[in-house]
C-alpha positions in Angstrom: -126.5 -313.0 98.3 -127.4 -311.3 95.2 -126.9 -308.1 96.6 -123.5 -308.9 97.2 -122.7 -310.3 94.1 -124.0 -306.9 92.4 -121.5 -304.9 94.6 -118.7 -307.1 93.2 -119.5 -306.7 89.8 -119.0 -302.9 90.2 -115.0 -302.9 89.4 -113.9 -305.0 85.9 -112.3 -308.3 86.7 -108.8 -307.4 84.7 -108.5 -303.8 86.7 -109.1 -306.0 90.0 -106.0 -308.5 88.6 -104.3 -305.2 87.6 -104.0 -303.7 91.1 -103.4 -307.3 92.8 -100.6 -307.5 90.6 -97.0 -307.1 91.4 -95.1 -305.9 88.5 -94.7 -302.1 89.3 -93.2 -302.9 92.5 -89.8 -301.8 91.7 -90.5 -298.6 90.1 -89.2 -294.9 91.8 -92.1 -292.9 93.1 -91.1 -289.3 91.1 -91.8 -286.8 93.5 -90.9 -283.6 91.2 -91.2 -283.1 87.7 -88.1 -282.0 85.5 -90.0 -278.3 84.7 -90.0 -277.9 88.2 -86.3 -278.7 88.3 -85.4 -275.9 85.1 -87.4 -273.1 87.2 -85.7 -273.8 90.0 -82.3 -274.1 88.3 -83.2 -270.4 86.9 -83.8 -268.7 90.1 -81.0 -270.0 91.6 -78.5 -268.5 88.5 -80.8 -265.3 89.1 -80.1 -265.3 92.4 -76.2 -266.1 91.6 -76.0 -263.1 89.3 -77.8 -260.3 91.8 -75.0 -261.2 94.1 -72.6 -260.9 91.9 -73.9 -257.3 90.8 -74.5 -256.5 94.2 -70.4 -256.9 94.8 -69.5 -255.6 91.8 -71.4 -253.1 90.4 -71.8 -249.9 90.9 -75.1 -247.7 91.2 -74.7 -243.8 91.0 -75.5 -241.0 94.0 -77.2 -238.1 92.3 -78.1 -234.6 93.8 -80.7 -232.3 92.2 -81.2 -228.7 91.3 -82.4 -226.3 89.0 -79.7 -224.1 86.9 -79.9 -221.7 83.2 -77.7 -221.8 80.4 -75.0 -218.7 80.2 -72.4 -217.5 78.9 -70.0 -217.2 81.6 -68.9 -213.5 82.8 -70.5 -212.0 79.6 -73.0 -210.8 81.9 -71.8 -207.5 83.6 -73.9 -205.2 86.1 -74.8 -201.6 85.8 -73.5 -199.8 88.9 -74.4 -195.9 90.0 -71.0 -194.4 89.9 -72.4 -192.1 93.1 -75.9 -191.6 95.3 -78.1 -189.5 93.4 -81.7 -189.3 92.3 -82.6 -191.4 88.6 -83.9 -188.4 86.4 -83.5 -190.1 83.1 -83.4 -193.9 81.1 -81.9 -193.9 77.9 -82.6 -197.5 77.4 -85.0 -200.3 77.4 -84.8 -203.9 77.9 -83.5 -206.1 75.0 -81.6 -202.7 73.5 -78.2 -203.4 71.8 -75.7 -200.7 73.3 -72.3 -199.4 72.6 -69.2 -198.7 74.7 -69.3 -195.8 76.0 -73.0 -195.3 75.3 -75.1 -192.7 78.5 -77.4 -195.5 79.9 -78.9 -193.3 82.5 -78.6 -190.3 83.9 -78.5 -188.9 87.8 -79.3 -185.7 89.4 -76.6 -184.4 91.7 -77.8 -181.2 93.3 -74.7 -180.7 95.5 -72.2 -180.6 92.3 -75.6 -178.8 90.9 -75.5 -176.0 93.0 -71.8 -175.6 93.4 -71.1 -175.1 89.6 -74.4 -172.6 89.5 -72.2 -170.2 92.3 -68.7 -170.8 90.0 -70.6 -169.7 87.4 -72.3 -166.3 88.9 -68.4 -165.7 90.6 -67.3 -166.1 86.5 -69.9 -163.7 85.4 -69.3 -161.0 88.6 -65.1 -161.5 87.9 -65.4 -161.3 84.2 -67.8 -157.6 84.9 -65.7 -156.6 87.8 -61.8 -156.9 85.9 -63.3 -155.5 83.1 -65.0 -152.0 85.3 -61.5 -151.8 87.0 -59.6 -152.1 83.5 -62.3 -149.6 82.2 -61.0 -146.9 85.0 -57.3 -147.7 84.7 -57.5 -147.0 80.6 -59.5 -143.9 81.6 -56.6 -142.8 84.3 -54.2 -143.5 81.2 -56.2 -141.2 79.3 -55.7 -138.3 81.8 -52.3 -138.6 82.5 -51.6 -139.0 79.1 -53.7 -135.5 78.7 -52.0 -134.5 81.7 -49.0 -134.3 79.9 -49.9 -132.7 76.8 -51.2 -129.6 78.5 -47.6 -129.6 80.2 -45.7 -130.0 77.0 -48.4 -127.1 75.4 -47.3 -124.6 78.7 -43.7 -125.6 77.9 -43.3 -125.9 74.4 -45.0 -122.6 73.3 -43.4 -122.9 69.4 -45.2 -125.5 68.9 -49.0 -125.4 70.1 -49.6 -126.6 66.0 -47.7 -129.0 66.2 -48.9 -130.4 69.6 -52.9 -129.5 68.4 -52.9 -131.5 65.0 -51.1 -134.6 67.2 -54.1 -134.9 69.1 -56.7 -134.0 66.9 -55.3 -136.6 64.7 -54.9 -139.0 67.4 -58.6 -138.1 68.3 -59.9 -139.0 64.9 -58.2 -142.3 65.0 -59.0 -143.4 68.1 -62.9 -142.8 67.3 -62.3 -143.9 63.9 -60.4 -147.0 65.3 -63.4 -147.4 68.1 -66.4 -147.3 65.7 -64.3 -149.9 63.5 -63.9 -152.5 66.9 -67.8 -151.6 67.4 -69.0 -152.7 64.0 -66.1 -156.0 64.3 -67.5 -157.1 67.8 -71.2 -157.0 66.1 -70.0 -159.0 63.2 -67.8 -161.2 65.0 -71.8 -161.7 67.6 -73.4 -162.6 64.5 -71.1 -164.7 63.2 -70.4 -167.0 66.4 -74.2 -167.1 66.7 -74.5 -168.4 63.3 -71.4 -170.7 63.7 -73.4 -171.7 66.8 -76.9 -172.8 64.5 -74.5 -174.2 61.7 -72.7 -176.5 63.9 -75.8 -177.3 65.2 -77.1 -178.2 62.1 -74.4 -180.2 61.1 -74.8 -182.3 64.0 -78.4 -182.7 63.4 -77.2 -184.3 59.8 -74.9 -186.2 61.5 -77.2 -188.2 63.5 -79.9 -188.1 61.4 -76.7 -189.6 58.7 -76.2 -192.5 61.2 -80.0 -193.2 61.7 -80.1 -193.1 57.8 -83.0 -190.4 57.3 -80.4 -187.7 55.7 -77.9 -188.1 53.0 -74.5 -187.9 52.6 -75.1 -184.3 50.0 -77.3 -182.6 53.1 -74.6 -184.0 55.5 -71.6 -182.6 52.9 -73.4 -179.4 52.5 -74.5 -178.6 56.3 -70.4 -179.4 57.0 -68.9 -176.8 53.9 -71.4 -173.9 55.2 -70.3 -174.5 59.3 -66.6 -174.4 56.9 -67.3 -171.4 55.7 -68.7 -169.8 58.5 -65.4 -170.8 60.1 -63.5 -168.8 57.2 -65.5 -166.1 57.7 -64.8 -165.8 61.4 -61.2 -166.3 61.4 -61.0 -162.9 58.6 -62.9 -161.0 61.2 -59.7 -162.1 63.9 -57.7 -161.2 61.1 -59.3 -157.4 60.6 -59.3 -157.2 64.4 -55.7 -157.9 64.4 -55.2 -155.0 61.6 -57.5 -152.5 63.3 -55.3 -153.5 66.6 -51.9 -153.0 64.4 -53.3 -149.7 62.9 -54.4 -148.2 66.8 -50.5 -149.1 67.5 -49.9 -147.1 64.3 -51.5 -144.3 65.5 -50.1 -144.7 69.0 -46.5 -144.4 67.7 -47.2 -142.1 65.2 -48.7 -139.8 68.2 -45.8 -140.8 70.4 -43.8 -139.9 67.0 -45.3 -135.9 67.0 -44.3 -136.3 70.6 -40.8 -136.6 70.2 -40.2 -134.2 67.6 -40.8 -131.2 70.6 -37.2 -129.8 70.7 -36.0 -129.0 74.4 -38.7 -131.1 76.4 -36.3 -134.2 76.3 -36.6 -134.6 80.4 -40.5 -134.1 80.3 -40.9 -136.9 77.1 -38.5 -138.7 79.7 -40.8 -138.3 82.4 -44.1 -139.3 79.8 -42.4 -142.4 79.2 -42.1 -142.9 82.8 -44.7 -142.6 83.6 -46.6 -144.3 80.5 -44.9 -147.7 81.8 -45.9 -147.1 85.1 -49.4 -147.1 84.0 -48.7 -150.0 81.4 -47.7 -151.8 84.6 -50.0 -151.3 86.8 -52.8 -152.4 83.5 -50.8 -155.4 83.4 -51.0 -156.2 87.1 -54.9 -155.6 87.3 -55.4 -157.6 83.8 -53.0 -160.3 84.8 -55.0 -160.4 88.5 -58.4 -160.4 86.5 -57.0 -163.0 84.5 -55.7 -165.7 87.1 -58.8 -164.9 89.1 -61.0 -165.8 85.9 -58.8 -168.9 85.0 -59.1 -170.2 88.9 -62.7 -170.1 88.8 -63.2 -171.7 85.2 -60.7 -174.7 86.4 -63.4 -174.8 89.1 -66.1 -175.0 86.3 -64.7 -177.3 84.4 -63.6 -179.4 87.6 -67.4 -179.3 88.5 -68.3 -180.0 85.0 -66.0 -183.4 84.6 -67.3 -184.4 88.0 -71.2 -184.3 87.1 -70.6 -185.9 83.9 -68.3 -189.1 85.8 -70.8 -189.0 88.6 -74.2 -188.2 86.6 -73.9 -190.5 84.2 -74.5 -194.1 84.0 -72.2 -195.5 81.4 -72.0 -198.7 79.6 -68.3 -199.9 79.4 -69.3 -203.0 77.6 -71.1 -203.2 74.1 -74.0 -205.6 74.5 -77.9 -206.4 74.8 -79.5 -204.6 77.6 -80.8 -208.1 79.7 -82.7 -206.1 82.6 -83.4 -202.8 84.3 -84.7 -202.6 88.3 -84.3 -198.9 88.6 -86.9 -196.3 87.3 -86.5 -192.5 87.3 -87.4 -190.7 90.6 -85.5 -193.6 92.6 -83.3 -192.9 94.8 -79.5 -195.0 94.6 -76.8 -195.3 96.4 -73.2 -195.3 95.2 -72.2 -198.7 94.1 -76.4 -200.4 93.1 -76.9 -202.4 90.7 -79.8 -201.0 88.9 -79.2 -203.9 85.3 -77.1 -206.0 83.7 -76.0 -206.1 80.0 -74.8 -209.2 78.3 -71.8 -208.3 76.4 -71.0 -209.2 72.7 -68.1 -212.0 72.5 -68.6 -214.3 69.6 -65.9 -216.8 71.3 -67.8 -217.0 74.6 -68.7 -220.8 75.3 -72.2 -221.7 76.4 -72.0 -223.5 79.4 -74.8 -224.7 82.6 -74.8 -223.1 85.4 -76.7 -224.8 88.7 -77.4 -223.4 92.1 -77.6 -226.1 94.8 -78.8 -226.0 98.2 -75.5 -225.8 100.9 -75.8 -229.6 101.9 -75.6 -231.1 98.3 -73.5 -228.6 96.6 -71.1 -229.0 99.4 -71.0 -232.9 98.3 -69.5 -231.6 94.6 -66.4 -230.8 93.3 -64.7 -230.4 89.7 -64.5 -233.2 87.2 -67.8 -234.9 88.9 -70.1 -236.4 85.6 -73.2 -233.9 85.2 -76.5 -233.9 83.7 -78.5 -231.1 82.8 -82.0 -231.4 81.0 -83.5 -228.0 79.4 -87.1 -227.5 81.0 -88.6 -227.5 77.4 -87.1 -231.0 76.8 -88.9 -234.2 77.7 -86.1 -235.8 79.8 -88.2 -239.6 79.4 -87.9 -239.3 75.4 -84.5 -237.3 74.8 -82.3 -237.9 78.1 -80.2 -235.5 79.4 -76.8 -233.2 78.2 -73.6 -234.6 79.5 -71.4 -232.8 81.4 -68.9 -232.5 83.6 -68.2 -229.9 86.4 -65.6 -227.3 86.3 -66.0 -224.7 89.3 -67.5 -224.8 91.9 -67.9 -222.0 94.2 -66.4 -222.4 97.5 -68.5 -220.3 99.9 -72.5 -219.9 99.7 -73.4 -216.6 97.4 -76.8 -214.4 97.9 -79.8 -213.9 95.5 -77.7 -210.7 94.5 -74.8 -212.4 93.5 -77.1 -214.8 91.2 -78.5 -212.2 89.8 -75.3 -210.6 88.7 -74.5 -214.1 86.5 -77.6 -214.7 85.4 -78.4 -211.2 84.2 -82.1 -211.3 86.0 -83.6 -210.9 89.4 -86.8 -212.6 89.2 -84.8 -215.5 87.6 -82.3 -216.0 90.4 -85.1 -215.7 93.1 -86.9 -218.8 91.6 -83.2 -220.4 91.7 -82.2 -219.7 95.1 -85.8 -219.7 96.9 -83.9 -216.6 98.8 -82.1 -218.9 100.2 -78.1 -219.0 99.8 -76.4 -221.7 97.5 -73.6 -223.3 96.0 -73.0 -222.3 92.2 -71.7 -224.9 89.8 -70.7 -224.1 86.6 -70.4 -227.3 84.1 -68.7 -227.7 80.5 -71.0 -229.5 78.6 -69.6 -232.2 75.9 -70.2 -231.0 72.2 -71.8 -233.1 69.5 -71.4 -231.6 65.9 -73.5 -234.3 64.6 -76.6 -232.9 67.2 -79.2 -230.9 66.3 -78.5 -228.8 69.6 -75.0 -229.3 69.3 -74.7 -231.3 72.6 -74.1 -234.9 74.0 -77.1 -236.4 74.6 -77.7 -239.4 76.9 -80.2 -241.0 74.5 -79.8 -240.6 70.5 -78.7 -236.5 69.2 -81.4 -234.7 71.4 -84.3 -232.6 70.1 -84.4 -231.0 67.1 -85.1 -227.8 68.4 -81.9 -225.1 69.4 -80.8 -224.7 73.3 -79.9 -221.6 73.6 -78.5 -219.0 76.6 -81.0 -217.8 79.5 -82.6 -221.7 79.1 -83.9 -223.0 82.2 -82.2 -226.1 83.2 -83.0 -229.7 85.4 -79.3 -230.7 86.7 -78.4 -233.6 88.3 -75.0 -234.1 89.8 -73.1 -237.5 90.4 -71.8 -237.3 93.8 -70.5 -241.3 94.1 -71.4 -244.6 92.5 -72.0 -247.1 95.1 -71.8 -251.3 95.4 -75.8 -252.0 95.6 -74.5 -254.4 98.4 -74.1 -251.0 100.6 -77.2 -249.7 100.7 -78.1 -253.3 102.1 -75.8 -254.3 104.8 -77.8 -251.0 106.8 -80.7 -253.1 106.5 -79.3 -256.5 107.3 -77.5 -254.9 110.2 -80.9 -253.9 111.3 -82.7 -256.9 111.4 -79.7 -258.9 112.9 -79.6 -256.7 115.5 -75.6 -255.3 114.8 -75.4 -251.8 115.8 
């Protein structure tokens, strides 16, 4: 009985009346607490608003791909004008060249060899009209002589007359040749000098533009080719008195002629005779003469054609961007052998991006762009917007890439060898920028993009409900479709 007693006493007597006790009878049991009832109130209005932006909103479709800053079609190609062997490369990478300006230069042997031969036909006509005018002056000579010994048979008063004629005539003529002997020596001396003065001059001229002469040197090298000049043009003018004094002597021979009384049919018969062999001169000189100017329009024909087809000229002025030929290669008419990025100070920079067929197919003008400069950390600075405004509308080669981007190892590392789709994009100015650009986040880096800058690009092909790329799914696990 104890014992039991003990266990009673284990509970106090008012929390035994407390539980016996009816009072909290008609209180609710509260199942959930009102915290619980606030979270559950938030993920429900969460839940409300992802539908909502799953309807409404709009997510955008990107495509990717690499690209370079340019300036569009201020790159231009250097093409061999015809197939020849590269002897010689006036240039080097990064050289500013004018318009104009010999870039390279090829070796044509066929053009070669054919003006070599117009050149040996030039020397043997030139040598052979001048033999055959040699002989016809000498033929002159004896008829001329001829005649005199008739006139001297026939006129036998005046064998005094007739002797001093040609004795004088004689004198002159050797007077007159030793005087076109000493003016042809002179007039050899003087081109040759007019040859080294000239020369000279335009060894001052250039040295002038490279500034290592000055402008006195440059003055004085010109007056002395001037003078030389003078000099030469009063020898034409004492060959042209010597030439009017030899047809002095000629008339005043012809003159002695004329004044033998009762030979008037045999001076009739000289002067026949005398313009028989005048013409025939003329018809041998004039022959020699259209045979000589035939094969010096064949020269100079020769000449133009190695200068159009040996040369490789620059018709732009610009900065030499790249070179793939070296001399000793052979090209074909029509290579590309570098590229030169021409000077226009109103040329826009723009972004150019090469994209594989699939996605660049999925683009056309006006679509937003982004393009991020390699250097740039796109995470801190964002991107350049953009939007496009071509877009080529067939796939183009490595080749073609290289043509608008000035290099070949640049647009292999854009294309992969593979063929693309080019975009070009018109990126939105900032004048506020450091870089001059729209940024997506704040002005961009501090530091300058500039033209051959390797670019990130993203395209916007679409902007999508977020519900879209779901109902695929839902469809899936309902089993639709």
């Amino acid at each position: 009985m104890a014992a039991d007693e003990g266990k009673r006493e284990i509970f106090r007597k008012e929390a035994l009346e407390h539980l016996s006790s009816p009072e909290q009878l008609d209180s609710l049991l509260e199942v959930t607490t009102r915290r619980a009832w606030i979270a559950l109130g938030t993920v429900a209005a969460g839940l409300f608003v992802a539908l909502l932006w799953s309807v409404f909103g709009q997510i955008p479709v990107t495509v990717e791909a690499v690209g370079i800053m340019v300036y569009p079609r201020r790159i231009v190609s250097l093409q061999v004008p015809a197939p020849g062997q590269l002897t010689n490369v006036n240039v080097k990478v990064g050289d500013f060249v004018k318009k104009g300006q010999v870039i390279a230069t090829l070796n044509q042997p066929e053009i070669t060899q054919a003006l070599e031969q117009e050149r040996v036909r030039l020397a043997e006509a030139q040598a052979e009209g001048s033999q055959k005018l040699d002989v016809l002056k000498h033929r002159l000579e004896l008829e001329r002589e001829s005649l005199v010994r008739k006139r001297e048979l026939l006129d036998t008063r005046i064998p005094a007359l007739v002797e001093l004629a040609e004795g004088q005539k004689k004198r002159n003529d050797r007077y007159l040749a030793q005087q076109q002997a000493n003016l042809a020596s002179a007039r050899d001396t003087q081109d040759r000098l007019g040859d080294a003065l000239k020369q000279r001059f335009e060894s001052y001229e250039r040295l002038r533009k490279e500034g290592l002469s000055s402008d006195d040197s440059l003055l004085s090298a010109r007056q002395n080719m001037m003078n030389n000049q003078v000099q030469r043009a009063e020898l034409e003018l004492k060959a042209q008195e010597i030439e009017v004094r030899r047809l002095e002597n000629d008339q005043n021979y012809q003159a002695a002629l004329d004044r033998i009384d009762g030979y008037k049919a045999e001076l009739k018969d000289l002067e026949i005779k005398e313009k028989e062999l005048q013409q025939q001169e003329l018809e041998a000189n004039t022959d020699r003469e259209t045979r000589v100017l035939e094969i010096q329009r064949n020269i100079a024909r020769f000449e133009q054609q190695l200068e159009n087809r040996g040369q490789i000229v620059s018709e732009h002025a610009g900065k030499v961007l790249e070179l793939t030929a070296a001399p000793g290669a052979i090209l074909g008419a029509g290579q590309r052998v570098g590229a030169i990025e021409t000077d226009d100070p109103d040329a826009e920079l723009m972004g150019i991006a090469f994209f594989p067929v699939d996605r660049g197919k999925q683009l056309a003008k006006g679509m937003d762009i982004r393009v991020t400069p390699t250097t740039v950390q796109r995470e801190r600075y964002g991107s350049i917007e953009g939007d496009i405004t071509e877009v080529s509308a067939f796939p183009i080669t490595t080749d073609a890439v290289t043509s608008m981007v000035g290099n070949g190892e640049i647009a292999q590392q854009m294309t992969n060898g593979q063929s693309v789709i080019s975009v070009l994009a018109h990126l939105h100015r900032d004048e506020d920028a450091p870089t001059g650009f729209r940024w997506t986040s704040g002005h961009g880096p501090r530091d300058p993009v500039t033209a051959g800058t390797t670019l990130g690009v993203r395209a916007t092909v679409e902007y999508r409900r977020p519900i879209t790329f779901l109902l695929p799914i839902l469809r899936q696990w309902a089993g639709v479709g």
